[in-house]
MIZA-263635 format. One record per residue (C-alpha): x, y, z; residue in one letter. Coordinates in Angstrom, 2 decimals, padded with zeros to 5 digits. Example, Ala and Ser with C-alpha at 12.3 -4.5 7.8 and 13.67 -1.06 7.14 Angstrom:
BEGIN
+---------+---------+---------+------+
|    east |   north |      up | code |
+---------+---------+---------+------+
|  012.30 | -004.50 |  007.80 |    A |
|  013.67 | -001.06 |  007.14 |    S |
+---------+---------+---------+------+
//
This chain:
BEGIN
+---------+---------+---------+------+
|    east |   north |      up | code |
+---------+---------+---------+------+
| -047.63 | -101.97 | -010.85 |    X |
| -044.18 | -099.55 | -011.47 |    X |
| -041.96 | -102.75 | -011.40 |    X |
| -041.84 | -106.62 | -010.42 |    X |
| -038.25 | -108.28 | -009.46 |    X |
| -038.07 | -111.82 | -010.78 |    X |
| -038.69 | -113.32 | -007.10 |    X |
| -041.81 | -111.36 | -006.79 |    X |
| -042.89 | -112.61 | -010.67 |    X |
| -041.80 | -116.24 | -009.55 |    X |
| -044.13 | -115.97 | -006.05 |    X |
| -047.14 | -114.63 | -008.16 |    X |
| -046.91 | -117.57 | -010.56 |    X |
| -046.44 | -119.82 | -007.57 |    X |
| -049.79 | -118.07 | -005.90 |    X |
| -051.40 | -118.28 | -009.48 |    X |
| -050.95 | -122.36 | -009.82 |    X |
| -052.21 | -122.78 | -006.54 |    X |
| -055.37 | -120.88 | -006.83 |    X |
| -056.38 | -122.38 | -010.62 |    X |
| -055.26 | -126.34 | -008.76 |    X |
| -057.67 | -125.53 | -005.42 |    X |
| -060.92 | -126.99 | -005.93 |    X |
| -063.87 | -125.46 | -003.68 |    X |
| -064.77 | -127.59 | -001.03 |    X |
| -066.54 | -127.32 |  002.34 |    X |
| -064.82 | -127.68 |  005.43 |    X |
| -066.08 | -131.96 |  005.53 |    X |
| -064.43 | -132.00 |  001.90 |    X |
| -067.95 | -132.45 |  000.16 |    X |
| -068.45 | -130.37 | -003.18 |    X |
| -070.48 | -126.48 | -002.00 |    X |
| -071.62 | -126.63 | -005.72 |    X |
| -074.74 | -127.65 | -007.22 |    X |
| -075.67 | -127.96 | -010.74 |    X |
| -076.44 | -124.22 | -010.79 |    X |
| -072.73 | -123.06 | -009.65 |    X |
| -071.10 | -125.98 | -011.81 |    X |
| -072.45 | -124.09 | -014.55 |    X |
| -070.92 | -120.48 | -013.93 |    X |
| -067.98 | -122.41 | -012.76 |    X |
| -066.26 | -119.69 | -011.03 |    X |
| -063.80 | -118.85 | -008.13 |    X |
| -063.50 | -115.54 | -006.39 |    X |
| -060.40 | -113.43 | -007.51 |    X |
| -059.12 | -113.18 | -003.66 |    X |
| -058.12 | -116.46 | -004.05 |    X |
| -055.15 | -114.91 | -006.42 |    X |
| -053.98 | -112.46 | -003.41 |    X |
| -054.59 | -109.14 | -004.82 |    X |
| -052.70 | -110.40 | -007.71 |    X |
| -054.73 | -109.80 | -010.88 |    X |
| -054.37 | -111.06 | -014.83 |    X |
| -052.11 | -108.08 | -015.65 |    X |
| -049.06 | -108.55 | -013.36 |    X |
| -049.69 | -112.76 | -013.85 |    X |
| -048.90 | -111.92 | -017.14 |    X |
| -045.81 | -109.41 | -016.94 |    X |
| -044.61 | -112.06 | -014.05 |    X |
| -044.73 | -115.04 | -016.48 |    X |
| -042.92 | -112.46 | -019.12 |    X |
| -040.07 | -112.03 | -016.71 |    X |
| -039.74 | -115.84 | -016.17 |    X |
| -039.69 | -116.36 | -020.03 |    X |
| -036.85 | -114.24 | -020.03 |    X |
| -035.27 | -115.28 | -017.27 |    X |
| -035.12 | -118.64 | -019.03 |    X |
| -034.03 | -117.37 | -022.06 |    X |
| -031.18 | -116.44 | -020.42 |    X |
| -030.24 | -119.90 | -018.96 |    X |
| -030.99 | -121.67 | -022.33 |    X |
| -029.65 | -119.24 | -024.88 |    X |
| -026.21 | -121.53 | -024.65 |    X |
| -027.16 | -124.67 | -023.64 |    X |
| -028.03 | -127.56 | -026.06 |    X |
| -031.65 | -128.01 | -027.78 |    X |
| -032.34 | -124.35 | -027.02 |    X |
| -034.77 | -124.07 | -029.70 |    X |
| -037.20 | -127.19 | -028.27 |    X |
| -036.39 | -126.07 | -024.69 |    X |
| -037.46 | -122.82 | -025.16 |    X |
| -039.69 | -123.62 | -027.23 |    X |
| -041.21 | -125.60 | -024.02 |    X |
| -040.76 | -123.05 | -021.84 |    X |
| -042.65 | -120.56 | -024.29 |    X |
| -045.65 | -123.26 | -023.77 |    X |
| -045.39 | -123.28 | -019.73 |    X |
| -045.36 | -119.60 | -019.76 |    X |
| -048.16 | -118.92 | -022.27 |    X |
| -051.09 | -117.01 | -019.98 |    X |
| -053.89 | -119.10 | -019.42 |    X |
| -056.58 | -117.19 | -020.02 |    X |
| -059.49 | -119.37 | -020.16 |    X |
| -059.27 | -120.74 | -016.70 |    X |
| -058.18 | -116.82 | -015.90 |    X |
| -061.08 | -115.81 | -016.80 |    X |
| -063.29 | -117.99 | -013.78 |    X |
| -061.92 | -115.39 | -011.45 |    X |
| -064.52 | -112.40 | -010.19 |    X |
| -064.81 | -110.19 | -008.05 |    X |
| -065.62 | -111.59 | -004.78 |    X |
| -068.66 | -109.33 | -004.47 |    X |
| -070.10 | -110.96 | -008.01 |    X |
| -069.17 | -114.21 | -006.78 |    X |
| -071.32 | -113.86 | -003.34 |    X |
| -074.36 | -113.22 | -005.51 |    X |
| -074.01 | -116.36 | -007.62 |    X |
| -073.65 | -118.24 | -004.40 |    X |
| -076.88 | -116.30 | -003.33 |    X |
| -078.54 | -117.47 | -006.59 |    X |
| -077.10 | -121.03 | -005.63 |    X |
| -078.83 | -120.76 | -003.00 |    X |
| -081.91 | -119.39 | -004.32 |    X |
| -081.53 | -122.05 | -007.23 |    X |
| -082.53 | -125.11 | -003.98 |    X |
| -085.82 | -123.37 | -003.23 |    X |
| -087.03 | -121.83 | -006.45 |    X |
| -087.13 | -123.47 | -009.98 |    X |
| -085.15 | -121.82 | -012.33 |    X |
| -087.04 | -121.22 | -014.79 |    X |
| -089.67 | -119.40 | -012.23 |    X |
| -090.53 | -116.05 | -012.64 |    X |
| -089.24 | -114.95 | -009.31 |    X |
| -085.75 | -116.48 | -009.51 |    X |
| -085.39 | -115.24 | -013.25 |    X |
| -085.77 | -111.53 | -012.01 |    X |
| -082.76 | -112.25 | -009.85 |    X |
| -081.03 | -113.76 | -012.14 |    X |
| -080.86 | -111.43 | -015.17 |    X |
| -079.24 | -108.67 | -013.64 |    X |
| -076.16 | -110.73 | -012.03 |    X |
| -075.92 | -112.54 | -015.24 |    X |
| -075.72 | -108.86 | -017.01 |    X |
| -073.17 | -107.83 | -014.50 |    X |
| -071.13 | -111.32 | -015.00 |    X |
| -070.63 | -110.99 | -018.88 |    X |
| -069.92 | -106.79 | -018.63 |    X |
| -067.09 | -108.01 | -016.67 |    X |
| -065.94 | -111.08 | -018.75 |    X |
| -065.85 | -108.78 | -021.85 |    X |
| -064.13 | -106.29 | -020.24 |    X |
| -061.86 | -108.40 | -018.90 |    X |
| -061.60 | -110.44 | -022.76 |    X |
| -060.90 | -107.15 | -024.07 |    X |
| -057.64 | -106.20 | -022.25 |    X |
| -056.10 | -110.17 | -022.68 |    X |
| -056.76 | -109.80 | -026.39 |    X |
| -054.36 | -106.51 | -026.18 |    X |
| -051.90 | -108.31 | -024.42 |    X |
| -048.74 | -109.64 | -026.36 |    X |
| -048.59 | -113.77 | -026.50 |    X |
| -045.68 | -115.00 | -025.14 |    X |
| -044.28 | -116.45 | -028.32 |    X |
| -044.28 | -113.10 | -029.54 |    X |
| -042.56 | -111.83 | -026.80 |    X |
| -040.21 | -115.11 | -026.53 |    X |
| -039.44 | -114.09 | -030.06 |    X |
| -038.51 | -110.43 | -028.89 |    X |
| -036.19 | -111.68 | -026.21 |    X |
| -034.45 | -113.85 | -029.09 |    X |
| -034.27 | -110.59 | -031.22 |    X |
| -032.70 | -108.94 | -027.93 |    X |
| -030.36 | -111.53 | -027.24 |    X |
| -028.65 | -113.08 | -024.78 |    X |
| -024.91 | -110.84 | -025.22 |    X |
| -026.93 | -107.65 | -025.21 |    X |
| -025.56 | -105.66 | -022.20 |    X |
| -028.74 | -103.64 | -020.99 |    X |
| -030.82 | -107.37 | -021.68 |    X |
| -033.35 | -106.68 | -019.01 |    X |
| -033.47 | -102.69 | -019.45 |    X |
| -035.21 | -103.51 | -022.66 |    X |
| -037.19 | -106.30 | -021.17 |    X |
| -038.67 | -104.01 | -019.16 |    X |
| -039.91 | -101.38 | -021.29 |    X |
| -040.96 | -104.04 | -023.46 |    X |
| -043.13 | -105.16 | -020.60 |    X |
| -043.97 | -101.37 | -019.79 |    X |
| -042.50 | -101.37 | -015.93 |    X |
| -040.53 | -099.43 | -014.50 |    X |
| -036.41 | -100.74 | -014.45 |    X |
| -034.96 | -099.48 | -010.85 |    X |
| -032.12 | -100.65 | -008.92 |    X |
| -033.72 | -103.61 | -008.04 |    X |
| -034.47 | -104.89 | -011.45 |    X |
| -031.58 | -107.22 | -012.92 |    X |
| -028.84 | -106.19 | -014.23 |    X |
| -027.18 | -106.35 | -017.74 |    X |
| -027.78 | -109.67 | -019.35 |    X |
| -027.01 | -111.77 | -016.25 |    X |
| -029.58 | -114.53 | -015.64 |    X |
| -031.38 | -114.80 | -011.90 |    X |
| -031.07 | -117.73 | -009.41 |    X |
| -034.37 | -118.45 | -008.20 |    X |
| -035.54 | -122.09 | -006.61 |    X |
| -037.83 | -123.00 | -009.70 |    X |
| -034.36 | -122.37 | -012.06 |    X |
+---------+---------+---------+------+
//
């Protein structure tokens, strides 16, 4: 993504809560899963709207300093941000139970599978293996690039090293995030009005 306005970071956190709240139901509200999907405990990544982990994170990065900006003058900044540091902190364990929709349709195939075959049997274990092997390439793939991301105390302690009087405030917030700052970005050090502020 070249760049992310702070109402496009607030609507993919918005989408984001949403998708980790919705449980997976059928259409008579009764649980699809069975022991065997409990287990994997996943959800397909469409549920996140084309959205993935990366721009989650760089729109959670905006709203931390966004906030910054409204508590850098305010009483108790240092336990409100503080809090906010918390509510903006990626989740990435309950990230990580989103796949690609293609993987997901095969564990719900082995779901299937899993009420007609034991599985421990031969047969189902030869189906299983290989989606298992393509589940965990992806998981560690996906572990790898959240371990290189920056925490967002870390950056919530940038933003305090920026501070809230410097005049090109979100230039640098930008390139610390690596995207792009265009005339649609904020401007200067001036905080942004948004309906979760």
């Amino acid at each position: 993504m070249a760049t992310m306005t702070i109402s496009e970071a607030e609507h993919i956190i918005n989408i984001t809560v949403a998708a980790l709240l919705e449980e997976q139901t059928s259409s008579n509200g009764e649980d699809q899963k069975n022991h065997f999907l409990e287990y994997y405990c996943h959800k397909p990544i469409s549920t996140l709207q084309g959205y993935d982990v990366f721009q989650i994170d760089i729109a959670l990065k905006l709203r931390l300093a966004n906030m910054f900006l409204f508590l850098a003058e305010k009483n108790g900044f240092k336990e409100r941000f503080a809090e906010e540091i918390k509510i903006c902190t990626l989740p990435r364990l309950p990230l990580r139970k989103f796949i690609p929709d293609d993987l997901m349709a095969k564990l719900e195939q082995l779901n299937e599978l899993s009420k007609t075959l034991p599985q421990d049997s031969p047969e189902f274990l030869k189906r299983n293996l290989p989606v298992t092997g393509e589940l965990l390439a992806f998981k560690e793939r996906k572990d790898k690039k959240l371990l290189s991301l920056e925490t967002a105390s870390s950056f919530g302690e940038y933003c305090r090293c920026v501070g809230a009087n410097d005049p090109i405030y979100w230039q640098k917030i930008y390139t610390r995030i690596g995207i792009e700052y265009t005339s649609t970005s904020p401007k200067g050090n001036t905080p942004v009005y948004t309906e979760t502020n």
